[in-house]
C-alpha positions as CSV (number, residue, x, y, z in Angstrom):
1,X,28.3,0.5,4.6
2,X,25.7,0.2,7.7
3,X,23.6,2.7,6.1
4,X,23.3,0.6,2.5
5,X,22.9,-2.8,4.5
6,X,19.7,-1.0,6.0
7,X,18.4,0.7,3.5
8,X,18.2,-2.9,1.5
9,X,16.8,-4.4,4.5
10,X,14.2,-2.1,4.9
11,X,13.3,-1.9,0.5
12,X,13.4,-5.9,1.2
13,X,10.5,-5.6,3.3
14,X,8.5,-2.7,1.7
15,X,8.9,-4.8,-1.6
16,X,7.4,-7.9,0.1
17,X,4.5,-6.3,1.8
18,X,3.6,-4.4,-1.7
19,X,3.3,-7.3,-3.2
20,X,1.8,-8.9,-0.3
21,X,-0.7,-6.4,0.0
22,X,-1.3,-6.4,-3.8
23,X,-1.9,-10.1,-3.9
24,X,-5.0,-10.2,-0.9
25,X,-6.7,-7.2,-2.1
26,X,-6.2,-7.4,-5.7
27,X,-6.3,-11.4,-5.8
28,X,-7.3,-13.4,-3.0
29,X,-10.2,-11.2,-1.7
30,X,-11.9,-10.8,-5.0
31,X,-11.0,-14.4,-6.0
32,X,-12.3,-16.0,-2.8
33,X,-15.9,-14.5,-3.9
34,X,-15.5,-15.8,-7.0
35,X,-15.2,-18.6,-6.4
36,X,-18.1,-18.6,-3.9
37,X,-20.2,-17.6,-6.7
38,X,-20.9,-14.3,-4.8
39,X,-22.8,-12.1,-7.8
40,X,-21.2,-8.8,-7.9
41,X,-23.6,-5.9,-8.0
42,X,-22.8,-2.1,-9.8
43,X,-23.0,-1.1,-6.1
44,X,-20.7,-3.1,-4.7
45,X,-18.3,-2.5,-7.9
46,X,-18.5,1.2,-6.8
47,X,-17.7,0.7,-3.2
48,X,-14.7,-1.6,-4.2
49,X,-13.7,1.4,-7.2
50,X,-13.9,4.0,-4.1
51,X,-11.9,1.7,-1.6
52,X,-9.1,1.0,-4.1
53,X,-8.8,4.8,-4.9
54,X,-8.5,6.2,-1.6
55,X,-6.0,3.7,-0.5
56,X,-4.3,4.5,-3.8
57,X,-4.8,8.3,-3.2
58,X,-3.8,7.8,0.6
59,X,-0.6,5.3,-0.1
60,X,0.6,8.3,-2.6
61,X,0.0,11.4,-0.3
62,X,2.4,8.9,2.6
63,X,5.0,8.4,0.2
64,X,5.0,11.7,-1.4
65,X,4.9,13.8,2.6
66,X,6.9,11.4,4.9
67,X,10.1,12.2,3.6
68,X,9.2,16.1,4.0
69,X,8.7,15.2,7.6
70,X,11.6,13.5,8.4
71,X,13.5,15.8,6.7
72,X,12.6,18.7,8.8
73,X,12.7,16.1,11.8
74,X,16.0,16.0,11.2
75,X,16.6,19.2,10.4
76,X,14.9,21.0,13.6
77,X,17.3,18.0,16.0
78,X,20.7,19.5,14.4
């Protein structure tokens, strides 16, 4: 029973700084120059496209490899 009160500890916080991290860089940042009245340029569209899809494309490769490495972690201490 340990094991399940941890692993819904730790989705807790994953879930919270998902959407935590959704909110300031899908929400906040871009709102806060919104409402600034900061004129958004093709350029800096790009550069904001780019960002968002290598975090995306970094975020995926993370979850998709960690558990291959604790799994042979794991399986190289037994």
């Amino acid at each position: 029973m340990d094991n399940n009160n941890q692993l819904l500890k730790d989705a807790k916080l994953c879930t919270r700084w998902a959407f935590s991290l959704t909110f300031v860089f899908i929400i906040l940042f871009p709102g806060i120059m919104f409402i600034t009245g900061y004129e958004y340029s093709l350029a800096f569209f790009k550069g904001w496209t780019y960002l968002a899809f290598t975090w995306l494309i970094i975020a995926g490769l993370y979850t998709a490899i960690r558990p291959w490495v604790e799994y042979y972690v794991e399986k190289k201490q037994a």
